[in-house]
N, CA, C and O atoms as a CHARMM CRD file, in Angstrom:
* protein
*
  272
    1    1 UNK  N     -4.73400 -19.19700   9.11900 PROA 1      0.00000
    2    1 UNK  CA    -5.68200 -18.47600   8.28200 PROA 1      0.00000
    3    1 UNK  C     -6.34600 -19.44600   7.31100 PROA 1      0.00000
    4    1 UNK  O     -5.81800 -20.49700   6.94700 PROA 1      0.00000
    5    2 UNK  N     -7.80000 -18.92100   6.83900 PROA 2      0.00000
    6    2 UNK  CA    -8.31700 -19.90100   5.99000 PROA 2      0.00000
    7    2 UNK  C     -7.90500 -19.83500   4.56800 PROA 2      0.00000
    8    2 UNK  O     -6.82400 -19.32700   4.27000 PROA 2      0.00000
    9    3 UNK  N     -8.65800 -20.29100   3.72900 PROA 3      0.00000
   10    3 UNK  CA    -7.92600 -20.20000   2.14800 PROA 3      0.00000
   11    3 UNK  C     -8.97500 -19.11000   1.82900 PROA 3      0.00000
   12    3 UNK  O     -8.88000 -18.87700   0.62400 PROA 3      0.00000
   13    4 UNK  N     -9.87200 -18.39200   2.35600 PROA 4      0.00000
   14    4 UNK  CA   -10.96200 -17.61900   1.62900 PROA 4      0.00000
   15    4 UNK  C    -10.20900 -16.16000   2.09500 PROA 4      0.00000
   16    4 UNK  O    -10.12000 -15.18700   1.34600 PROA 4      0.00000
   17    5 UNK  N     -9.52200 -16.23300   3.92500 PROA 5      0.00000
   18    5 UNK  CA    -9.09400 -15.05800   4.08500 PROA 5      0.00000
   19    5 UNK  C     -7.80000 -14.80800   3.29800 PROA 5      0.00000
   20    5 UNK  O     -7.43800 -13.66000   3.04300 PROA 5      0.00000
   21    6 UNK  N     -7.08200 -15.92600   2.90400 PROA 6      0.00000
   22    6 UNK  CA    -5.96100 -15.33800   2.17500 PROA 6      0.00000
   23    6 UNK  C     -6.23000 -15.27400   0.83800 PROA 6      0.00000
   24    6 UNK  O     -5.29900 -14.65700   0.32200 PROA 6      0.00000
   25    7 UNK  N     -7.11800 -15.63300  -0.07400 PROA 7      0.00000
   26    7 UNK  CA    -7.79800 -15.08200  -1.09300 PROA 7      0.00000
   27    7 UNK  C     -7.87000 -13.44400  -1.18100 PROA 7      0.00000
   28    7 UNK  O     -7.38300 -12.52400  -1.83800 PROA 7      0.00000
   29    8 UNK  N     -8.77300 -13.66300  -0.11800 PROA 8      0.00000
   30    8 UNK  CA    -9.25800 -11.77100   0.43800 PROA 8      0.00000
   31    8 UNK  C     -7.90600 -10.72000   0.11100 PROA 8      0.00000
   32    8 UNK  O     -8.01100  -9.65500  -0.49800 PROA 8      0.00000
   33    9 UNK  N     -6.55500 -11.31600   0.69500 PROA 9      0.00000
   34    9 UNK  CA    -5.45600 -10.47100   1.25000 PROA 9      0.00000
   35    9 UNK  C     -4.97300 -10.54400  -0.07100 PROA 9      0.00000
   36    9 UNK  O     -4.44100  -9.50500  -0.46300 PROA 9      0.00000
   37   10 UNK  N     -5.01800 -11.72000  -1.06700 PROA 10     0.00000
   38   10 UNK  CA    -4.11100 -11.57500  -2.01100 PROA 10     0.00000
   39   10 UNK  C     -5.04100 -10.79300  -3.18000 PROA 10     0.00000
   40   10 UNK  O     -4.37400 -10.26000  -4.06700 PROA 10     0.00000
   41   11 UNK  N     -5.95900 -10.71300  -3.24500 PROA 11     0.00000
   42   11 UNK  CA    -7.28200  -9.64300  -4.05700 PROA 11     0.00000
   43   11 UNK  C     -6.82200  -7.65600  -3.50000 PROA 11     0.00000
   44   11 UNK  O     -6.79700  -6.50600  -3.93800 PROA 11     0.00000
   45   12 UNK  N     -6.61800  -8.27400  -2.58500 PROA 12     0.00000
   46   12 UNK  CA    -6.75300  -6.52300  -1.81900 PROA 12     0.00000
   47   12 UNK  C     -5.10400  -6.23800  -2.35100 PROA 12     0.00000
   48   12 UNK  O     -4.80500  -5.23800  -3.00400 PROA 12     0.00000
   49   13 UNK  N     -4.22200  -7.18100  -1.99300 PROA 13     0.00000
   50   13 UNK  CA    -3.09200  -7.00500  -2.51200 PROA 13     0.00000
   51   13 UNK  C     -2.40700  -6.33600  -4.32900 PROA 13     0.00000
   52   13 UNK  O     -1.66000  -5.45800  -4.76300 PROA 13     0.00000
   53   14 UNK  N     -3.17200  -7.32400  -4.77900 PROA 14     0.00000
   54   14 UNK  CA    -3.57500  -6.92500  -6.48300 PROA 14     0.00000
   55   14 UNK  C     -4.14300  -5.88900  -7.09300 PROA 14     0.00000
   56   14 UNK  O     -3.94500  -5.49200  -8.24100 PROA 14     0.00000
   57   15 UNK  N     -5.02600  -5.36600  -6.09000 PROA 15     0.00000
   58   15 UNK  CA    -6.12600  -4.19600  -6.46500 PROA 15     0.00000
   59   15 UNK  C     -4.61300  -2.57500  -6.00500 PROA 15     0.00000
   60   15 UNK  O     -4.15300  -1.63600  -6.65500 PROA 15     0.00000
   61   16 UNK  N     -4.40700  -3.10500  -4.60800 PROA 16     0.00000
   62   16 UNK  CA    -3.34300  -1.76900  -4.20700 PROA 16     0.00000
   63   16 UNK  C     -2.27900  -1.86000  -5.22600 PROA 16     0.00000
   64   16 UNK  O     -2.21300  -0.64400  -5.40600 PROA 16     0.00000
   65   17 UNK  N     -1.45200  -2.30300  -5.98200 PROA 17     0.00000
   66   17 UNK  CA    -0.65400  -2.79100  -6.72500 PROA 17     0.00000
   67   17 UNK  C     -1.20200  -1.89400  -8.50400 PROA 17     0.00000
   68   17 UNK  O     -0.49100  -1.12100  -9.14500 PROA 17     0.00000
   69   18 UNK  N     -2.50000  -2.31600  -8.84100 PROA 18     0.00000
   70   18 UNK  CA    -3.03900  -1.98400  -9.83300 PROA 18     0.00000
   71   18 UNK  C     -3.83100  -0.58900  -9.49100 PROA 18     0.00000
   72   18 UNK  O     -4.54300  -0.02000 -10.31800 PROA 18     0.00000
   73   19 UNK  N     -3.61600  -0.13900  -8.21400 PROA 19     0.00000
   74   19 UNK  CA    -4.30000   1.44900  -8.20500 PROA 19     0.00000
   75   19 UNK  C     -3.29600   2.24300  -8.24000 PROA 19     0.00000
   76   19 UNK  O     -3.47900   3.34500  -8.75700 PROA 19     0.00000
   77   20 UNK  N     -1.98800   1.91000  -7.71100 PROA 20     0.00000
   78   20 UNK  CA    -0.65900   2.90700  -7.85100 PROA 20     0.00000
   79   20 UNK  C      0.00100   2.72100  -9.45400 PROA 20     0.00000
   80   20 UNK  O      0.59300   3.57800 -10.11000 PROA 20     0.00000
   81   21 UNK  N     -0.28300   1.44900  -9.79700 PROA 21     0.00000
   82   21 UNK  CA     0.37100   1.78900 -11.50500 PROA 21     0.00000
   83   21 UNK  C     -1.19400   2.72600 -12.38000 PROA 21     0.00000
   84   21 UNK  O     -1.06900   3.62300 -13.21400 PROA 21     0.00000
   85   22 UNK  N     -1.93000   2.41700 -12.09500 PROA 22     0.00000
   86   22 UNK  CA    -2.74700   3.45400 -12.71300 PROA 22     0.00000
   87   22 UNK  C     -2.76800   4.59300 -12.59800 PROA 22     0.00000
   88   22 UNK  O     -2.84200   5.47700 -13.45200 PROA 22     0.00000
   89   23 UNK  N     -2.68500   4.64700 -11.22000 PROA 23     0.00000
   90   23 UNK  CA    -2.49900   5.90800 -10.60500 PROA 23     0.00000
   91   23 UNK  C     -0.81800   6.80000 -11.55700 PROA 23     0.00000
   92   23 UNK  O     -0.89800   7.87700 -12.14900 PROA 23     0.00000
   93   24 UNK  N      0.20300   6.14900 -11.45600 PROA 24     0.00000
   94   24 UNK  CA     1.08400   6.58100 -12.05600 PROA 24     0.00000
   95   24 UNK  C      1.05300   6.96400 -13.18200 PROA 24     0.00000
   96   24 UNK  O      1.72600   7.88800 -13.63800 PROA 24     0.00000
   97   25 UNK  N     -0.19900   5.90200 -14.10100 PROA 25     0.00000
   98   25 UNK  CA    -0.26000   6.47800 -15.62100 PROA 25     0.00000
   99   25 UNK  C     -0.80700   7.65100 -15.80000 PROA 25     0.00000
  100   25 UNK  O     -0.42700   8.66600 -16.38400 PROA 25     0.00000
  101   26 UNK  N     -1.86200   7.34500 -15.15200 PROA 26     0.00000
  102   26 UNK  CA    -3.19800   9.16800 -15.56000 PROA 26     0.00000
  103   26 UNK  C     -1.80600  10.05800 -14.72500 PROA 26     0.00000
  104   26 UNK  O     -1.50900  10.85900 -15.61100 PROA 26     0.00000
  105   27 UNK  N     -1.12900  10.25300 -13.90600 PROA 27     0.00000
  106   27 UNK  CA    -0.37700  11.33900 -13.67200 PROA 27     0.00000
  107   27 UNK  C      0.44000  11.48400 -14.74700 PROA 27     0.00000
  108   27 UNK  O      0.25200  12.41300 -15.53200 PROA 27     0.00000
  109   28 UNK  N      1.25000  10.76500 -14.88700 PROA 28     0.00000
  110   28 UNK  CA     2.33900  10.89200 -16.35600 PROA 28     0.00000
  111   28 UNK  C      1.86400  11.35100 -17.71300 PROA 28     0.00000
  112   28 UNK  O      2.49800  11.93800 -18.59000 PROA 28     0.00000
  113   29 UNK  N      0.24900  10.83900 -17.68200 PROA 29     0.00000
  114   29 UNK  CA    -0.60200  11.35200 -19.12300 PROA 29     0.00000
  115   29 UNK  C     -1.03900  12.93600 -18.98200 PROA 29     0.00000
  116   29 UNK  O     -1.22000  13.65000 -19.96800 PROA 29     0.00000
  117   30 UNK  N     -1.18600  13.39700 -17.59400 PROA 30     0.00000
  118   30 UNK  CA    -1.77400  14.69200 -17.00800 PROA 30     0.00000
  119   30 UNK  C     -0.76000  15.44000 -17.34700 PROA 30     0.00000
  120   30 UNK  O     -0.98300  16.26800 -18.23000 PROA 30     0.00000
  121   31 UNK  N      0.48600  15.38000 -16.81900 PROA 31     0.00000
  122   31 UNK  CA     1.25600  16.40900 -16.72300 PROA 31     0.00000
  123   31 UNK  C      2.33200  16.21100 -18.04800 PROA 31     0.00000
  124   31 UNK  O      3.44900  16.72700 -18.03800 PROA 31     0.00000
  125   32 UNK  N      1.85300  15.43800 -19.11200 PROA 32     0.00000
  126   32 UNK  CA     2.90400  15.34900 -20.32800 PROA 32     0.00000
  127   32 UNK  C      1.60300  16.16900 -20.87700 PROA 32     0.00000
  128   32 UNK  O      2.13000  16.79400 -21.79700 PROA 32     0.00000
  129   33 UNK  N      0.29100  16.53400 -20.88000 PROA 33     0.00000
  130   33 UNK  CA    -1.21100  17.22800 -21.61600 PROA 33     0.00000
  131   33 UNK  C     -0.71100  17.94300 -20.92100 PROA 33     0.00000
  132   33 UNK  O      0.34500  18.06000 -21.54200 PROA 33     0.00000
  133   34 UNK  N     -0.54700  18.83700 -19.70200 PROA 34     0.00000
  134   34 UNK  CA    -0.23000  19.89500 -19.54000 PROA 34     0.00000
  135   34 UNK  C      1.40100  20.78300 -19.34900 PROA 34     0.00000
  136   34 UNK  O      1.73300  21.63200 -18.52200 PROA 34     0.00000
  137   35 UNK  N      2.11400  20.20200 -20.41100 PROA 35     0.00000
  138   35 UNK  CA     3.30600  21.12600 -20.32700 PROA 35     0.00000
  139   35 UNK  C      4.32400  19.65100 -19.81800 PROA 35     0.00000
  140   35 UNK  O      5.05500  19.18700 -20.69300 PROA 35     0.00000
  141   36 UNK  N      4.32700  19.35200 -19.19900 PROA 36     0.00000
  142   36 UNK  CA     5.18300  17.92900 -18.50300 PROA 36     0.00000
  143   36 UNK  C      6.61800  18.90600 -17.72900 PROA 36     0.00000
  144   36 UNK  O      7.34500  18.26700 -16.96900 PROA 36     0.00000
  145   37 UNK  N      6.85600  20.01000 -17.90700 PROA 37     0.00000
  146   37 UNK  CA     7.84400  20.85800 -17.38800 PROA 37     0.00000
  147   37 UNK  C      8.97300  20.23600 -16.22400 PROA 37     0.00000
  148   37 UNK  O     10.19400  20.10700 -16.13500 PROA 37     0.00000
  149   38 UNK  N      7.32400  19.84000 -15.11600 PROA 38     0.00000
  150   38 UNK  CA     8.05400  19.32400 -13.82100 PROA 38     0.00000
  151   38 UNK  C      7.72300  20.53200 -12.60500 PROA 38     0.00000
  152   38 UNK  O      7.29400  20.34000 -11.46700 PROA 38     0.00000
  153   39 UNK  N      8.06200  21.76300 -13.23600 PROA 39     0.00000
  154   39 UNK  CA     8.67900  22.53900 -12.12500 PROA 39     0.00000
  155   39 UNK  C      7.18700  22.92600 -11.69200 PROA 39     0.00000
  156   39 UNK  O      6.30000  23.03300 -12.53900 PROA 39     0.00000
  157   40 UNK  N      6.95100  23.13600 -10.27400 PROA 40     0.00000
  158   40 UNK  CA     5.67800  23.79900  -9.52500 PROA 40     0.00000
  159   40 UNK  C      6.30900  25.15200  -9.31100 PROA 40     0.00000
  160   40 UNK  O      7.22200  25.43900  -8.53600 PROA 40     0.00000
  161   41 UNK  N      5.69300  25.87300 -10.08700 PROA 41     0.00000
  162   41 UNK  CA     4.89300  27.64000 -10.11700 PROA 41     0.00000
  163   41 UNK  C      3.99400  27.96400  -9.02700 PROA 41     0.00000
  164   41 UNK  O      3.28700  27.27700  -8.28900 PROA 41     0.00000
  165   42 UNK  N      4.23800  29.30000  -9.14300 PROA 42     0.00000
  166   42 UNK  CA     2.74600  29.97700  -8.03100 PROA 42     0.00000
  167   42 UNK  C      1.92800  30.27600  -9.52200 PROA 42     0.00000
  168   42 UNK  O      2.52900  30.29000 -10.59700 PROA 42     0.00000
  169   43 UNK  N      0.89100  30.44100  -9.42600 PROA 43     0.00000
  170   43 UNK  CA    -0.26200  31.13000 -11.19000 PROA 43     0.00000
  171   43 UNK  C      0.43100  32.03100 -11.18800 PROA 43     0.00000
  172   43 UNK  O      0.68600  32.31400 -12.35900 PROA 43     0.00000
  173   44 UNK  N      1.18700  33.05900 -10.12200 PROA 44     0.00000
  174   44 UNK  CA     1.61500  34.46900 -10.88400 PROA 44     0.00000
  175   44 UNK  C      2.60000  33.83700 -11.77200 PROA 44     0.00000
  176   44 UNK  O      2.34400  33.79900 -12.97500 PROA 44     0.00000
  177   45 UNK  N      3.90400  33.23900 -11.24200 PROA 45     0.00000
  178   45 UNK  CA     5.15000  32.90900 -12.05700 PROA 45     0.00000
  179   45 UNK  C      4.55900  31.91200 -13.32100 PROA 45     0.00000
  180   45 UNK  O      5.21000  31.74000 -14.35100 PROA 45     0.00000
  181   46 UNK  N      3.49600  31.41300 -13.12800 PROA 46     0.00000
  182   46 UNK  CA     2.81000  30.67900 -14.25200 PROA 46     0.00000
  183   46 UNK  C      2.46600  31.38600 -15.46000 PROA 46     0.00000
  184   46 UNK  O      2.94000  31.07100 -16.55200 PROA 46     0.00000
  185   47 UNK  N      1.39400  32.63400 -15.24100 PROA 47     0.00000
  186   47 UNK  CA     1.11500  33.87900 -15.65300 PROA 47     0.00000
  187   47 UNK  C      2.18300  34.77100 -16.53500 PROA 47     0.00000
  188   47 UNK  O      2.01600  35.36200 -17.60200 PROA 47     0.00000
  189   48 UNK  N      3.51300  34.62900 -15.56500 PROA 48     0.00000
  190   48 UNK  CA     4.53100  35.81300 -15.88800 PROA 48     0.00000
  191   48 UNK  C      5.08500  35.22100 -17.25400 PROA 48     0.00000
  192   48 UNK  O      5.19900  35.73100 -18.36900 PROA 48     0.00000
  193   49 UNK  N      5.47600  33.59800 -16.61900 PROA 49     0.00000
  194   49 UNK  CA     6.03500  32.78200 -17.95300 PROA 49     0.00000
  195   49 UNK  C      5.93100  32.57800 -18.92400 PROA 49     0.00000
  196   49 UNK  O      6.79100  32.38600 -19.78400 PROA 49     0.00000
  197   50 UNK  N      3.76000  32.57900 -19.03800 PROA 50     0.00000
  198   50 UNK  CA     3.07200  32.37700 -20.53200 PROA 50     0.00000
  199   50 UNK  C      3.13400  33.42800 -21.25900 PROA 50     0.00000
  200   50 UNK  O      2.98400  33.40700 -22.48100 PROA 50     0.00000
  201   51 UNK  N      3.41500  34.70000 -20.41600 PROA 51     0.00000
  202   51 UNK  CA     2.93000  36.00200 -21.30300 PROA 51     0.00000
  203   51 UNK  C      4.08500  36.09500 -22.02500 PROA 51     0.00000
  204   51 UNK  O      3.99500  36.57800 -23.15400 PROA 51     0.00000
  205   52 UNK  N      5.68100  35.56200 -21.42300 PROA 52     0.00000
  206   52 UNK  CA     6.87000  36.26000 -22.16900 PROA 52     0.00000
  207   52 UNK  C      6.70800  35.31000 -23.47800 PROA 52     0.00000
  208   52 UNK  O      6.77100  35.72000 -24.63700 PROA 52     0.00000
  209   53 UNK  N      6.44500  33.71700 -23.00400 PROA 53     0.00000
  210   53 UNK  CA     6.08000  32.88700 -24.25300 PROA 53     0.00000
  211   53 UNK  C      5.16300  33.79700 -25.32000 PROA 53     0.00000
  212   53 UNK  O      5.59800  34.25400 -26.37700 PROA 53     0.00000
  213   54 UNK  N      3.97600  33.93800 -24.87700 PROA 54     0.00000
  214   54 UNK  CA     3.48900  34.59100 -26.17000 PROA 54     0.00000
  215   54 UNK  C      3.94200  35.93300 -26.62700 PROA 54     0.00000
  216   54 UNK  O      3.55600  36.35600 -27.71600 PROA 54     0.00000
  217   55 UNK  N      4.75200  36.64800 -25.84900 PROA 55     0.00000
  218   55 UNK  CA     5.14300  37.70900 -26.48500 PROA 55     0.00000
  219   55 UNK  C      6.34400  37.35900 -27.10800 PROA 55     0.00000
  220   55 UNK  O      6.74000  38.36400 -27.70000 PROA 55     0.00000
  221   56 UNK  N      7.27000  36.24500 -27.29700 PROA 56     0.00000
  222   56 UNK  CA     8.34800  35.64800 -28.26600 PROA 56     0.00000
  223   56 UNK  C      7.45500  35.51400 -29.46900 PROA 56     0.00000
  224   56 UNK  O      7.63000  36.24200 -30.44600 PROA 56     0.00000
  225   57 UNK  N      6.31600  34.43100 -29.42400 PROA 57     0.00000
  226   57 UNK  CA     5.66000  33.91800 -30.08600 PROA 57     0.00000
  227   57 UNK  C      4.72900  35.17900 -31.26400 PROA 57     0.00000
  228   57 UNK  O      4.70200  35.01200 -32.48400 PROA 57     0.00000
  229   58 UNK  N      4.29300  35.94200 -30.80500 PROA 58     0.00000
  230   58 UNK  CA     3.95100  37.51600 -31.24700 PROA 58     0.00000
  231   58 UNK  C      5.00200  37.32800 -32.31800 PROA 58     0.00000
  232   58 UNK  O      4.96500  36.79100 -33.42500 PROA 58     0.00000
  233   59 UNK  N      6.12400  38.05700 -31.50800 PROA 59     0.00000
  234   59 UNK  CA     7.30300  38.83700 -32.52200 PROA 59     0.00000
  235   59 UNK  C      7.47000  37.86200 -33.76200 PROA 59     0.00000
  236   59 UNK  O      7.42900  38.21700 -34.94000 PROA 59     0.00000
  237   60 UNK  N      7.65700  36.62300 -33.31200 PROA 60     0.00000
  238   60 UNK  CA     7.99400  35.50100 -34.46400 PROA 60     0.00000
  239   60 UNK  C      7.04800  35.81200 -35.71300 PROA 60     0.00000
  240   60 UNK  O      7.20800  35.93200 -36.92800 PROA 60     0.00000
  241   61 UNK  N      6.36000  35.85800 -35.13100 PROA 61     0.00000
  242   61 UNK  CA     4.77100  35.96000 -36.06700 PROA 61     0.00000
  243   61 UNK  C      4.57900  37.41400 -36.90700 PROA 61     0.00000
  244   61 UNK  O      4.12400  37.47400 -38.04900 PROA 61     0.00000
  245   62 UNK  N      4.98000  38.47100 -36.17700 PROA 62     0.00000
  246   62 UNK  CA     5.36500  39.92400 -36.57100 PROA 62     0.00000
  247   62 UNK  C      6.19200  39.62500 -38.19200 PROA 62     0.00000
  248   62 UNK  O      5.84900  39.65200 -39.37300 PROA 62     0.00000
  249   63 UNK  N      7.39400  39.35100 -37.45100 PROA 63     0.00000
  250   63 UNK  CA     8.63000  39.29100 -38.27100 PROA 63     0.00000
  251   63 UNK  C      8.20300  38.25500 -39.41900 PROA 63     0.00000
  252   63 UNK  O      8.39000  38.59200 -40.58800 PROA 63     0.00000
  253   64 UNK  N      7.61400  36.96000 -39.11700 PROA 64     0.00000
  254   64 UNK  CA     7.02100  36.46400 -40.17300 PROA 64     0.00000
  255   64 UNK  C      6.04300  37.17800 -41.74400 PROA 64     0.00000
  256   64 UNK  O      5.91400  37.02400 -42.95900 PROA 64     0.00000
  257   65 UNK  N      5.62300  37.90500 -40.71400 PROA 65     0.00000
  258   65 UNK  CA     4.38400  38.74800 -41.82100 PROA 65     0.00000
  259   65 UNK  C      5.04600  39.68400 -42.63600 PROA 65     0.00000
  260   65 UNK  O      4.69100  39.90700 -43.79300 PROA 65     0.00000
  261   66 UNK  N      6.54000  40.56500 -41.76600 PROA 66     0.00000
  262   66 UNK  CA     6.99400  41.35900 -42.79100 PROA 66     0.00000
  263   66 UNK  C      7.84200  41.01200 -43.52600 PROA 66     0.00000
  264   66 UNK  O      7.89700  41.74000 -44.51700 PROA 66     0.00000
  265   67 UNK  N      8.81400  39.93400 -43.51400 PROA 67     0.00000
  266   67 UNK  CA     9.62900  39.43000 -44.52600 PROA 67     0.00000
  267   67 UNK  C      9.12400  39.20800 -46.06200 PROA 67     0.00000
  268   67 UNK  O      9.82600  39.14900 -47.07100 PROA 67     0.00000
  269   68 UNK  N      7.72300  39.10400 -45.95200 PROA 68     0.00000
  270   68 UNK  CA     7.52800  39.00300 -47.71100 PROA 68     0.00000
  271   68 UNK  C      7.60000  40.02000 -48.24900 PROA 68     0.00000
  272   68 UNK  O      7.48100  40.08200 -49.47200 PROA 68     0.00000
């Protein structure tokens, strides 16, 4: 091989290398901005989950207002 094609291989090499660690960051930054949980939901069980959250979150807030 010449020195220009193994240039080529070691460029292409560097670039695949630097698209999977990037690639790894924007995922790790995505899913720590959205919840970072882990677990894959269907939208219903997604749906079912947020509503009991905000209905904890409600009461907290309820009970907050009448204690004074």
């Amino acid at each position: 091989m010449s020195n220009n094609t193994k240039l080529i291989l070691l460029g292409l090499a560097i670039c695949v290398v630097l698209g999977i660690v990037l690639q790894n960051t924007i995922f790790n930054s995505l899913s720590s901005d959205l919840g970072g949980t882990g677990e894959l939901l269907t939208p219903d069980e997604m749906a079912k989950k947020k509503k009991t959250e905000a209905i904890k979150n409600q009461k907290k807030f309820e009970a907050g207002q009448k204690a004074p």
